[in-house]
VOPAGU-2260 file (C-alpha; in pm, 1 decimal, decimal comma):
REM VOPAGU-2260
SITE   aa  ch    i         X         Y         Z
SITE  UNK   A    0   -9150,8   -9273,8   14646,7
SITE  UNK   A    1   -9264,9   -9464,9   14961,8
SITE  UNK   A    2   -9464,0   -9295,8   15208,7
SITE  UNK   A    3   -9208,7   -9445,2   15528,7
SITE  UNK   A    4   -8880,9   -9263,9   15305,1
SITE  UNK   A    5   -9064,2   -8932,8   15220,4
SITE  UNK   A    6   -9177,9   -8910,8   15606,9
SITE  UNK   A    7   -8807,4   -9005,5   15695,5
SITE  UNK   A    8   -8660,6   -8738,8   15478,1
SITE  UNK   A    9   -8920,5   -8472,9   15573,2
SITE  UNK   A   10   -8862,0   -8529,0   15929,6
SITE  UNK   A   11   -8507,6   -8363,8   15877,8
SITE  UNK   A   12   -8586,9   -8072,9   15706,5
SITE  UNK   A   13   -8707,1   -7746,0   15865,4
SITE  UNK   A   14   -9049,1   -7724,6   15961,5
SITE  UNK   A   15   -9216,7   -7423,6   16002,6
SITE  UNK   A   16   -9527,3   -7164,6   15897,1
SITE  UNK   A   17   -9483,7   -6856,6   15704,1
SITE  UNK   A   18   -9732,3   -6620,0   15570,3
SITE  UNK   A   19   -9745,8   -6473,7   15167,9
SITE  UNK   A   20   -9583,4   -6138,8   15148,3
SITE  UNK   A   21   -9803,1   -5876,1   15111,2
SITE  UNK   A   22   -9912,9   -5778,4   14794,4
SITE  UNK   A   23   -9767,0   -5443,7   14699,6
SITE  UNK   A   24   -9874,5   -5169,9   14428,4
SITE  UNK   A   25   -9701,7   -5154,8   14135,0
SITE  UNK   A   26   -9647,9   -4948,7   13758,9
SITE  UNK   A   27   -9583,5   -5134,3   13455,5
SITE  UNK   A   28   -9207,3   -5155,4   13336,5
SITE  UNK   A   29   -9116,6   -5417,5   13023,9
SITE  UNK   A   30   -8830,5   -5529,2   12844,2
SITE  UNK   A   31   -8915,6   -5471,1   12461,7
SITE  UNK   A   32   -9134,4   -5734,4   12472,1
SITE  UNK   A   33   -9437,7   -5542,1   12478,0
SITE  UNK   A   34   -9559,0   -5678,3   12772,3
SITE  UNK   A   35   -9713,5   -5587,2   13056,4
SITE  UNK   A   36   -9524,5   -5627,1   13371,8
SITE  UNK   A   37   -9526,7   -5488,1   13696,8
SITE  UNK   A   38   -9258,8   -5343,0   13948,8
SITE  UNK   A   39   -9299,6   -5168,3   14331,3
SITE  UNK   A   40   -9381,3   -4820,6   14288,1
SITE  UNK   A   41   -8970,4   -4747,2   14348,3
SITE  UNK   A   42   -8928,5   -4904,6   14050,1
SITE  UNK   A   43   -8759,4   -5170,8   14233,8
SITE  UNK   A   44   -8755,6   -5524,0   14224,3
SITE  UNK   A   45   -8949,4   -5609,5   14583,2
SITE  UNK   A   46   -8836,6   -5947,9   14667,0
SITE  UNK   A   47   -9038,7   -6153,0   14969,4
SITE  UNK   A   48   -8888,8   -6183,2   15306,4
SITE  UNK   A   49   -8552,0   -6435,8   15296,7
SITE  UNK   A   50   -8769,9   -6677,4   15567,6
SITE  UNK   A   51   -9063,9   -6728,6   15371,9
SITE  UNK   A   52   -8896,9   -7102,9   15231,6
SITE  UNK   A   53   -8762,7   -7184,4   15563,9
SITE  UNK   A   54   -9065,0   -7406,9   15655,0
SITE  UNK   A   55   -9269,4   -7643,8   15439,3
SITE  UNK   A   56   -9614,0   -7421,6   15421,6
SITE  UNK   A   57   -9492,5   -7232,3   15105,1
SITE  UNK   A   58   -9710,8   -6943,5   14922,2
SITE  UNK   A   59   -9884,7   -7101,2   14647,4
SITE  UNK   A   60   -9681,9   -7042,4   14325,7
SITE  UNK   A   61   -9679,3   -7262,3   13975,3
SITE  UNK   A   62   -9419,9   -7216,9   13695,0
SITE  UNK   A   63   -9674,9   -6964,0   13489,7
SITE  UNK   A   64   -9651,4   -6947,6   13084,3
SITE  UNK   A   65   -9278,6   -7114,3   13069,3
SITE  UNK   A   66   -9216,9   -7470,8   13037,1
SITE  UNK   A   67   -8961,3   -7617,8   13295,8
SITE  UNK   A   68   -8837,7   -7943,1   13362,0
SITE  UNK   A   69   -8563,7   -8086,0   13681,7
SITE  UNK   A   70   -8352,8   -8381,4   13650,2
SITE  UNK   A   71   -8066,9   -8504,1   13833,9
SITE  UNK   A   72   -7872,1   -8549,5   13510,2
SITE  UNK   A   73   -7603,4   -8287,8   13322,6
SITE  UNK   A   74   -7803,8   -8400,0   13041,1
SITE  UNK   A   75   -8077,9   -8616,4   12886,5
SITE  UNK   A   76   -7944,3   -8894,2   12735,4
SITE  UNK   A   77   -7882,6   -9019,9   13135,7
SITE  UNK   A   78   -8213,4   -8881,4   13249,1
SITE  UNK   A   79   -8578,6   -8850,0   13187,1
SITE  UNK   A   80   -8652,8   -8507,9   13323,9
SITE  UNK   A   81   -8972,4   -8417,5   13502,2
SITE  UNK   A   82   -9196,7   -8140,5   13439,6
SITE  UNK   A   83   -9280,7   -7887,1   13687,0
SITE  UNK   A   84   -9608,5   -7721,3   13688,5
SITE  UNK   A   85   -9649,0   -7647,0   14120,2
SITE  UNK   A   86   -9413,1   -7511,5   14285,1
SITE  UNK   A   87   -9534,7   -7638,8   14610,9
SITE  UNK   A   88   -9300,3   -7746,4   14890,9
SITE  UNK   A   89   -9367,4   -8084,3   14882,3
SITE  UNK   A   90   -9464,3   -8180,4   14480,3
SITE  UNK   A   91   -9102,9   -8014,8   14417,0
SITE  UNK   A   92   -8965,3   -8241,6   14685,7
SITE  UNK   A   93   -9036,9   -8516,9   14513,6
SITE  UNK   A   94   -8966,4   -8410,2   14166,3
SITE  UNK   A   95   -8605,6   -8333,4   14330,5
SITE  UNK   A   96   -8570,9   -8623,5   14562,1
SITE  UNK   A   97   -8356,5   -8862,1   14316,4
SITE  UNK   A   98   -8109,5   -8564,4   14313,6
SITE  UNK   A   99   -7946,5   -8639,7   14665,4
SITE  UNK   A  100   -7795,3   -8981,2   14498,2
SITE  UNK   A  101   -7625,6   -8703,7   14245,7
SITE  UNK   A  102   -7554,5   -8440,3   14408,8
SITE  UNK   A  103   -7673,9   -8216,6   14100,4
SITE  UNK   A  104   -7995,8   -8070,7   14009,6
SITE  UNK   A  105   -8067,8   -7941,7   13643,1
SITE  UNK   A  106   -8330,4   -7716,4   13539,5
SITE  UNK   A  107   -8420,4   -7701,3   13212,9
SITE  UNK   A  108   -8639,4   -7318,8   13121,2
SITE  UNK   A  109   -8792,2   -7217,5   12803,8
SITE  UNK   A  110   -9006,1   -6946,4   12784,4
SITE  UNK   A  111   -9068,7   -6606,5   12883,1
SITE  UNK   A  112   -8885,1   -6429,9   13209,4
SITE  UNK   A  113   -9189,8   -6396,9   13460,9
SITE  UNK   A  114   -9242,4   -6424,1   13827,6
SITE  UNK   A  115   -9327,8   -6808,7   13766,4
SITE  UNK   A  116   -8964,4   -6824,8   13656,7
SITE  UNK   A  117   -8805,7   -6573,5   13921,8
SITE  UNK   A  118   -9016,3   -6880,9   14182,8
SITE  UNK   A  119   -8869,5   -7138,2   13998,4
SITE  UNK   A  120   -8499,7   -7030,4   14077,1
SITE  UNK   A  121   -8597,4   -6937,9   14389,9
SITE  UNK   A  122   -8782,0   -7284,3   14517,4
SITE  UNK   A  123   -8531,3   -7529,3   14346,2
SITE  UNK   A  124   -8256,9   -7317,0   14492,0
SITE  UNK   A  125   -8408,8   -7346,3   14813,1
SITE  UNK   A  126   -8492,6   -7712,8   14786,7
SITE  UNK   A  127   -8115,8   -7770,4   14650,6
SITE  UNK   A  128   -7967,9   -7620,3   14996,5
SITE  UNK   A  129   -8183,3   -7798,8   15216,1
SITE  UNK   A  130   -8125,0   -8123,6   15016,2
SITE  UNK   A  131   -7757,6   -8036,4   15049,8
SITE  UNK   A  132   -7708,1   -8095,4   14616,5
SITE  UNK   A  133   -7396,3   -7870,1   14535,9
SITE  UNK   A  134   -7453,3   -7842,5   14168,8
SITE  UNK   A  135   -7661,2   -7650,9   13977,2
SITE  UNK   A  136   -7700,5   -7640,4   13638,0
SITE  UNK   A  137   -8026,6   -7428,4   13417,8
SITE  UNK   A  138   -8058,1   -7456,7   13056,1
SITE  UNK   A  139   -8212,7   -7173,8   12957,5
SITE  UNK   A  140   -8382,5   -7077,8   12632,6
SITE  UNK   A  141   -8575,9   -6752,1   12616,0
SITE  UNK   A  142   -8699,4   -6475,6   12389,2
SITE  UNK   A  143   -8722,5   -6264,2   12706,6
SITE  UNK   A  144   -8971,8   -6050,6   12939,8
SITE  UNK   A  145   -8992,5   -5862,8   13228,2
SITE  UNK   A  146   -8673,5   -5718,1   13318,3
SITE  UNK   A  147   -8714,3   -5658,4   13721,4
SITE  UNK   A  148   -8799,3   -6017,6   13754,9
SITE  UNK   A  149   -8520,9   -6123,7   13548,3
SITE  UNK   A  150   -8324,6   -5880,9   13821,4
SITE  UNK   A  151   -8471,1   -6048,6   14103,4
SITE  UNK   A  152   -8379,7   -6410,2   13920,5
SITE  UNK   A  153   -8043,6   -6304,0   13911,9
SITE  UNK   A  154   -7994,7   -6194,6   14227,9
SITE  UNK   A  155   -8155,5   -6523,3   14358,5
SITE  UNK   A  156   -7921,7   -6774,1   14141,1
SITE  UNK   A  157   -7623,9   -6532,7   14219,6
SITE  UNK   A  158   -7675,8   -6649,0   14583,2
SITE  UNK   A  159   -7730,0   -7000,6   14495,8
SITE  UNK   A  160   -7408,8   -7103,9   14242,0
SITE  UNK   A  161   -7568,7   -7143,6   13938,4
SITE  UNK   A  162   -7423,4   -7248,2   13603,9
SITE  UNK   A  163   -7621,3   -7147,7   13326,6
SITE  UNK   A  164   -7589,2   -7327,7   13000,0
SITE  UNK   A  165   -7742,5   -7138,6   12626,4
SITE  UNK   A  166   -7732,5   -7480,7   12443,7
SITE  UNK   A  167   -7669,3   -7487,1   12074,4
SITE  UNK   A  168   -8092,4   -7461,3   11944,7
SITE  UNK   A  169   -8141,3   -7224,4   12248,5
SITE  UNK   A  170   -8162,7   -6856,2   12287,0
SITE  UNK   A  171   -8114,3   -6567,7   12522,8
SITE  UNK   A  172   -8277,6   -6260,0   12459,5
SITE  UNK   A  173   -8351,6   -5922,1   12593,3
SITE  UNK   A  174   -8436,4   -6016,5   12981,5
SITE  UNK   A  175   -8251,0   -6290,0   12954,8
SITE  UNK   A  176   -7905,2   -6170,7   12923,1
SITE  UNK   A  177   -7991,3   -6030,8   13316,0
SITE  UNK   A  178   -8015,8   -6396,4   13416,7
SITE  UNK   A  179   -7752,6   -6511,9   13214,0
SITE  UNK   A  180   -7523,6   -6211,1   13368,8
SITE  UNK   A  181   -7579,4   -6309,3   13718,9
SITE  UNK   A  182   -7484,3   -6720,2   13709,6
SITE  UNK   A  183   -7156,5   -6829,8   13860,0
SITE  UNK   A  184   -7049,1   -7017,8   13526,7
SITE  UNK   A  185   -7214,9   -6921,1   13196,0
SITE  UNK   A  186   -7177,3   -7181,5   12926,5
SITE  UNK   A  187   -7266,0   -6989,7   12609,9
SITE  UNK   A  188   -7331,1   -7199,1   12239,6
SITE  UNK   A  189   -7684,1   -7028,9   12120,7
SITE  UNK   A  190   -7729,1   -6692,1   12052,5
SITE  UNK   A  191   -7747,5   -6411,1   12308,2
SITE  UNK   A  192   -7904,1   -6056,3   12191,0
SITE  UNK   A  193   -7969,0   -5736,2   12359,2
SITE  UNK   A  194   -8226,2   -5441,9   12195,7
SITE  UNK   A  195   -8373,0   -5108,7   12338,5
SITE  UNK   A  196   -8561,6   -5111,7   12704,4
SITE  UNK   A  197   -8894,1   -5024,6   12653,2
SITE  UNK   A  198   -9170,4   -4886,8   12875,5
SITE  UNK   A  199   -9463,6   -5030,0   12827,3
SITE  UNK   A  200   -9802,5   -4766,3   12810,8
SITE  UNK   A  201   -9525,1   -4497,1   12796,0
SITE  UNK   A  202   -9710,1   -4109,9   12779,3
SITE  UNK   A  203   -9392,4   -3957,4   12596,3
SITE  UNK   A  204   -9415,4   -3702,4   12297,0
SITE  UNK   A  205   -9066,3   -3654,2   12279,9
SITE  UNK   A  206   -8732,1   -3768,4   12329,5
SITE  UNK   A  207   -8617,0   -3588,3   12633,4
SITE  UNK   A  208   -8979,6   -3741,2   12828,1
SITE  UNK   A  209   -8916,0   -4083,4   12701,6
SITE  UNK   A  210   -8566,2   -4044,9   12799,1
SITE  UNK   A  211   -8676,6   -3950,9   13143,8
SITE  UNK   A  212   -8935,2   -4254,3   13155,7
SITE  UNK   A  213   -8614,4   -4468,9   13095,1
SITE  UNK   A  214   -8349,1   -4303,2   13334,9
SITE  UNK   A  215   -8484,8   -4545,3   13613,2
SITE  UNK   A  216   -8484,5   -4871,7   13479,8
SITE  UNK   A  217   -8158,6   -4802,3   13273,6
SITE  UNK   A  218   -7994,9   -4717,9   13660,4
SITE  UNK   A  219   -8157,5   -5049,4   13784,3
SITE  UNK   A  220   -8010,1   -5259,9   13514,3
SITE  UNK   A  221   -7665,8   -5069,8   13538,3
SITE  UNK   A  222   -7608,0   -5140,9   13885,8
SITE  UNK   A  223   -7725,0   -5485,7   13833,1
SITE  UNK   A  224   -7479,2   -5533,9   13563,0
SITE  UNK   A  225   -7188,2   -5349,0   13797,5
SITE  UNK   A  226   -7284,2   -5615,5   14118,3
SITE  UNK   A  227   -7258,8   -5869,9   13886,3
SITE  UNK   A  228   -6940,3   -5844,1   13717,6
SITE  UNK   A  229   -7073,4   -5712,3   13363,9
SITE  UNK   A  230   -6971,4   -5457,6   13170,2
SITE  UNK   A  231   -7141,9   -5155,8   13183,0
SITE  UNK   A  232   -7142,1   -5129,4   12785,9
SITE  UNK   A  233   -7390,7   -5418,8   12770,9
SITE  UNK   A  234   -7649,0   -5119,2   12887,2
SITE  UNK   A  235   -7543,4   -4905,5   12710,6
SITE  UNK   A  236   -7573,6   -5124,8   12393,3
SITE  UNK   A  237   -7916,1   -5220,0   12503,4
SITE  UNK   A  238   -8021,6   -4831,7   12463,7
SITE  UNK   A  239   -7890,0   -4806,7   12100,2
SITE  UNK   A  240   -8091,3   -5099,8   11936,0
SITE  UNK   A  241   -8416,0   -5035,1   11851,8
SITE  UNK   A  242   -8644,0   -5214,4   12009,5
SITE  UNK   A  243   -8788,8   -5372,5   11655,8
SITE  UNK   A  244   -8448,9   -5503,0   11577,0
SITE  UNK   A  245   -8184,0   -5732,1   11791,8
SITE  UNK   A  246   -7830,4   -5715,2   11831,4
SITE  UNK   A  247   -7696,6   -6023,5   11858,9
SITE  UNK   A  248   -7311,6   -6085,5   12059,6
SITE  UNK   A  249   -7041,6   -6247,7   11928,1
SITE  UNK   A  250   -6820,0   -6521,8   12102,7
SITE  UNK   A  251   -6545,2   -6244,7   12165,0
SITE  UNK   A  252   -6787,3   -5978,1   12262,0
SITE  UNK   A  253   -6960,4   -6219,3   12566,2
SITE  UNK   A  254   -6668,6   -6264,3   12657,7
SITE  UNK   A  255   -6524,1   -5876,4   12655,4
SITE  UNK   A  256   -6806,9   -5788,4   12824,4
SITE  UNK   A  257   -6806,2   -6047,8   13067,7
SITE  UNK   A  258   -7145,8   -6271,6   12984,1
SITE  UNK   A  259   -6951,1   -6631,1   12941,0
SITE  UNK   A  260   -6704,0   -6830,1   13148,0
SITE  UNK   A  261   -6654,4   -6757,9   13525,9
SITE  UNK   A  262   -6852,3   -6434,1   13640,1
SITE  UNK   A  263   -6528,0   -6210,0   13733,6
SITE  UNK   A  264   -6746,7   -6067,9   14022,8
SITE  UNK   A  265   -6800,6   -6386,2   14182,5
SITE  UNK   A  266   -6429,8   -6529,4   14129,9
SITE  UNK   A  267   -6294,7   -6200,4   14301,3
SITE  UNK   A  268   -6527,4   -6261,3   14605,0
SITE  UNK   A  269   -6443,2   -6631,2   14655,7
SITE  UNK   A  270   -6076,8   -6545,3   14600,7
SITE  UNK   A  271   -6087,6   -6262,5   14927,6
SITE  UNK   A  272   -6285,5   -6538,2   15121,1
SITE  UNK   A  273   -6025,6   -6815,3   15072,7
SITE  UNK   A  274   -5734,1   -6550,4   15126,3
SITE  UNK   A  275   -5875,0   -6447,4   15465,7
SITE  UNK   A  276   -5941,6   -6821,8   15568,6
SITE  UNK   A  277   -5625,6   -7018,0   15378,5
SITE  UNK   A  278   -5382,8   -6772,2   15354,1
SITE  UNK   A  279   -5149,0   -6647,6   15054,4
SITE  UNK   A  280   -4961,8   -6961,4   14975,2
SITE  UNK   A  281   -5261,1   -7086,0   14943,3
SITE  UNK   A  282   -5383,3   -6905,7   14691,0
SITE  UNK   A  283   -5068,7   -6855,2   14488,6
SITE  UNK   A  284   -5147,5   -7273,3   14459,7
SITE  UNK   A  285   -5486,0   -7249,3   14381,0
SITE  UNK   A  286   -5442,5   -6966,8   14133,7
SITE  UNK   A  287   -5147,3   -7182,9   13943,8
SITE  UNK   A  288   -5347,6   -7513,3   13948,8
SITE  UNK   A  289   -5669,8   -7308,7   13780,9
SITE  UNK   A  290   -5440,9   -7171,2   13541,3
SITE  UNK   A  291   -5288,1   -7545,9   13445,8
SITE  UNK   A  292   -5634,3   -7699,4   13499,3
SITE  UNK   A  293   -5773,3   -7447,2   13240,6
SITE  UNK   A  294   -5463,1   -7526,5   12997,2
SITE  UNK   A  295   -5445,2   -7934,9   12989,4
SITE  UNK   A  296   -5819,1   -8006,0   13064,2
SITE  UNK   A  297   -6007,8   -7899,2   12801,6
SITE  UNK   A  298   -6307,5   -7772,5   13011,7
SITE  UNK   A  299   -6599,5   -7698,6   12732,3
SITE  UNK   A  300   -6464,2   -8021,3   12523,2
SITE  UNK   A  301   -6496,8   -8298,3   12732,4
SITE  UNK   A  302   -6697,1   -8494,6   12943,7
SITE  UNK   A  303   -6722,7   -8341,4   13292,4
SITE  UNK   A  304   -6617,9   -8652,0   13454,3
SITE  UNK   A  305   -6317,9   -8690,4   13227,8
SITE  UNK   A  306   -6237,3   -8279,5   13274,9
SITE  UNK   A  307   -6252,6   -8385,8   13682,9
SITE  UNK   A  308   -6052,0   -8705,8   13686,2
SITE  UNK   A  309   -5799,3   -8505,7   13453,5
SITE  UNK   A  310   -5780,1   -8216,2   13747,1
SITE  UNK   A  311   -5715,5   -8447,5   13998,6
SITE  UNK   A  312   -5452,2   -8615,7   13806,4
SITE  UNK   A  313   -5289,3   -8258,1   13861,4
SITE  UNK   A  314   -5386,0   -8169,5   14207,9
SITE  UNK   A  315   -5101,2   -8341,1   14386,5
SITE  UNK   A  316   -4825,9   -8119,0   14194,6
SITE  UNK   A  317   -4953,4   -7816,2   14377,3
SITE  UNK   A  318   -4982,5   -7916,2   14677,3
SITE  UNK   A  319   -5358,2   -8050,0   14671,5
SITE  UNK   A  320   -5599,0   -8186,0   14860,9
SITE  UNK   A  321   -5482,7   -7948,1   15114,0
SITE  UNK   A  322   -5515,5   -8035,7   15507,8
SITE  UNK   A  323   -5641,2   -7722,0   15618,2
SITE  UNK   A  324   -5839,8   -7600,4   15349,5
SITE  UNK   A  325   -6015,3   -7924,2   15244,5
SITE  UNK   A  326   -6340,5   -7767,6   15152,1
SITE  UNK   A  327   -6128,5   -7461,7   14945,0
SITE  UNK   A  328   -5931,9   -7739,0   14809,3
SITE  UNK   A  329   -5957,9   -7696,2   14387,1
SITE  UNK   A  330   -6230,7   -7976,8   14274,0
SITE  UNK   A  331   -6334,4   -8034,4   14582,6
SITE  UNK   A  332   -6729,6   -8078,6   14517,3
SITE  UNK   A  333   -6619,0   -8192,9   14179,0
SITE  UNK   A  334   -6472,6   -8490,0   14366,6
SITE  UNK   A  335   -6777,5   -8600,3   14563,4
SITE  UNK   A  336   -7003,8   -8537,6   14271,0
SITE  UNK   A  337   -6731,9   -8828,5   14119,2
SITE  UNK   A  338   -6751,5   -9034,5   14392,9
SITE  UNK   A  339   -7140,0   -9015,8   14351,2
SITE  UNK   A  340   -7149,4   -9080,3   13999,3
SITE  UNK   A  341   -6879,4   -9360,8   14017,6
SITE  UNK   A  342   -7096,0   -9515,9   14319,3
SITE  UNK   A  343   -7448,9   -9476,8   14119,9
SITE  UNK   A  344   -7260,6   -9639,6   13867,8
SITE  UNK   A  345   -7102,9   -9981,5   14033,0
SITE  UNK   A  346   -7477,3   -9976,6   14206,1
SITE  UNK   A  347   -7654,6   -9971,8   13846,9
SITE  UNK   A  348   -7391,8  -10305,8   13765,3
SITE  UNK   A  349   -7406,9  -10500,9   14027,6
SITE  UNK   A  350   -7851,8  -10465,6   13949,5
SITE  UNK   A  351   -7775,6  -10528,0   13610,6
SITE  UNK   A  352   -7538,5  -10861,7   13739,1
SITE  UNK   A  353   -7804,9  -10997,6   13949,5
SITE  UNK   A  354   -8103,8  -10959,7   13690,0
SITE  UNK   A  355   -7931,7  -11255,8   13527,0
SITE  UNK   A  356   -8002,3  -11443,4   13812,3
SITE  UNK   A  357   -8244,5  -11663,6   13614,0
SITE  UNK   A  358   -8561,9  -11824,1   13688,1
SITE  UNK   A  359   -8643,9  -12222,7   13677,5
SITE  UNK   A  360   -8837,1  -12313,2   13416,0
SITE  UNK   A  361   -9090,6  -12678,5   13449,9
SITE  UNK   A  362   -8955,1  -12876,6   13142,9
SITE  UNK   A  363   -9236,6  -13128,1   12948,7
SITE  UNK   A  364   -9059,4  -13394,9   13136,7
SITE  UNK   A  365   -9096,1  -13275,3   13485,6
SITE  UNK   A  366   -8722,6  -13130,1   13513,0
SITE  UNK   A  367   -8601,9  -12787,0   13567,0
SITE  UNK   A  368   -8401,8  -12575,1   13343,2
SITE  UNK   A  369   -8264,1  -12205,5   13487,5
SITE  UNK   A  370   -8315,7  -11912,4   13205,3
SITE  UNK   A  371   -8164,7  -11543,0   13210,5
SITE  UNK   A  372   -8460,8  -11298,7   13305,2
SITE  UNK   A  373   -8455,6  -10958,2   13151,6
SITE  UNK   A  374   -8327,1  -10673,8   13366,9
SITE  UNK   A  375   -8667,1  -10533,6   13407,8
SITE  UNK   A  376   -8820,3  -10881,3   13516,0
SITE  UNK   A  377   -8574,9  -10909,4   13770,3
SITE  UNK   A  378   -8651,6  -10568,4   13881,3
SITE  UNK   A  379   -8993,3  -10652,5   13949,9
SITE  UNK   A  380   -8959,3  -10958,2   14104,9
């Protein structure tokens, strides 16, 4: 990127200075992955002050053991997506900055659930809102790891509108079905399994002191799970598979127990909010074109841009865009994330159109003669 259009975009972002938060003592807590991790010492995920990303002098942080990868792309065969390794203000600025002629940023995550990855969501999610990119989309594929950073991931994307994806070759184990529980969308085709929570270094001779050890982190995940919209029997399912072994959820159970589709917990929320601001007729429109949407659009089958332009082929029978409400209105970032795409798109022809310009080429006899030039000639010219 040019120096002059990083300065330019820079200059509109928030500047300010904020110190690391304070290191704080921990105990070790794992999720049957044997290993060690480390929570506050009320066994309580401690995350740093809400300002600390306000300004551009972040805390040092890198990605840790994981591999991730951001592109501006719902999927690779339109993108070539970068890796991260620093998680510095500005190298994740620029690793994001094609993403504002999107509107979308996509994470891609495999590996372990550590406080490199609990960064990650945080940073890009950070980056995303000041770069004013409405979608977000993670495609996540882990084993597992520490379960109070997977709590404080969770928390993070919940705040953020995250859609996470378990492609068809991915997993989601252990940890990972706490960041998988939390995402605003959960798009579920690999497997997702659950086993026993496990204290790591545990002192226990018997069953009634290791059931004591586990009391507190069994709470913590239980009231993550209720803020989240999950079912409490995911935790208790957790207890009763030994650690050694994995339970692994079936298509109907994820969705009993509320771990794919639309989180219930956020859909309820957004639902009061539009209520209080729209009114009822409102939503008695919105909740009828979601349902017809849902029917005649085939959501998970499709392209997304043919699932969009099919919901706005319905819109106007219900009443939509609506004057008011435009922002509430069904599809509405769906729309400009078209208009984007469509944009990017009649942009990438009209390059295409003009790379067969041509170039004059000197003939033996002293004439000319014009040629096509390839499109990446043209480019470069």
């Amino acid at each position: 990127m040019a120096n002059g259009c990083l300065a330019g975009v820079l200059a509109l972002l928030l500047a300010g200075c904020d110190a690391p938060a304070p290191t704080v003592a921990r105990a070790p807590v794992t999720l049957g992955d044997k290993a060690v991790t480390v929570l506050a010492d009320t066994d309580e995920p401690q995350p740093q002050p809400a300002d600390v990303l306000d300004g551009t002098h972040w805390p040092d942080a890198r990605v840790g053991a994981g591999l991730a990868k951001v592109s501006c792309e719902r999927d690779d065969a339109d993108d070539a997506p970068r890796r991260l390794d620093s998680l510095g203000f500005y190298p994740l600025f620029e690793a994001m900055a094609a993403c504002e002629s999107t509107g979308l940023v996509r994470l891609q995550y495999s590996g372990r659930i550590d406080g490199g990855f609990t960064e990650l969501v945080r940073r890009v999610s950070a980056m995303a809102k000041r770069m004013d990119l409405p979608e977000h989309l993670l495609d996540l594929d882990s084993a597992g790891g520490h379960v109070e950073e997977a709590i404080r991931a969770g928390d993070a994307m919940a705040d953020a509108a995250w859609t996470v994806r378990i492609r068809p070759d991915a997993n989601c184990l252990s940890a990972c079905v706490l960041v998988l529980a939390a995402a605003d969308d959960r798009v579920v085709r690999g497997n997702v399994g659950v086993h026993r929570l496990m204290r790591d270094r545990s002192n226990a001779t018997s069953r009634a002191e290791l059931n004591d050890e586990l009391r507190n982190v069994n709470a913590m995940v239980r009231d993550y799970f209720e803020r989240h919209g999950v079912a409490l029997a995911v935790a208790d399912l957790m207890m009763t598979v030994p650690n050694r072994r994995l339970r692994l959820l079936t298509a109907d159970e994820l969705d009993e127990y509320g771990l794919s589709g639309r989180n219930a917990a956020q859909d309820d929320l957004e639902r009061i909010v539009i209520r209080r601001k729209c009114g009822e007729d409102f939503m008695r429109r919105r909740d009828a074109f979601q349902r017809a949407f849902e029917a005649r659009c085939g959501l998970d089958e499709r392209p997304w841009e043919d699932v969009t332009r099919c919901g706005l082929e319905l819109r106007d029978a219900y009443g939509f865009p609506d004057a008011k409400c435009g922002d509430e209105t069904p599809l509405a970032d769906a729309e400009r994330r078209l208009r984007l795409e469509d944009a990017r798109q009649a942009r990438l022809a009209a390059e295409a159109a003009d790379s067969t310009d041509g170039a004059t080429t000197t003939l033996a006899d002293g004439a000319t003669a014009t040629q096509p030039l390839p499109a990446r000639a043209a480019a470069a010219r």
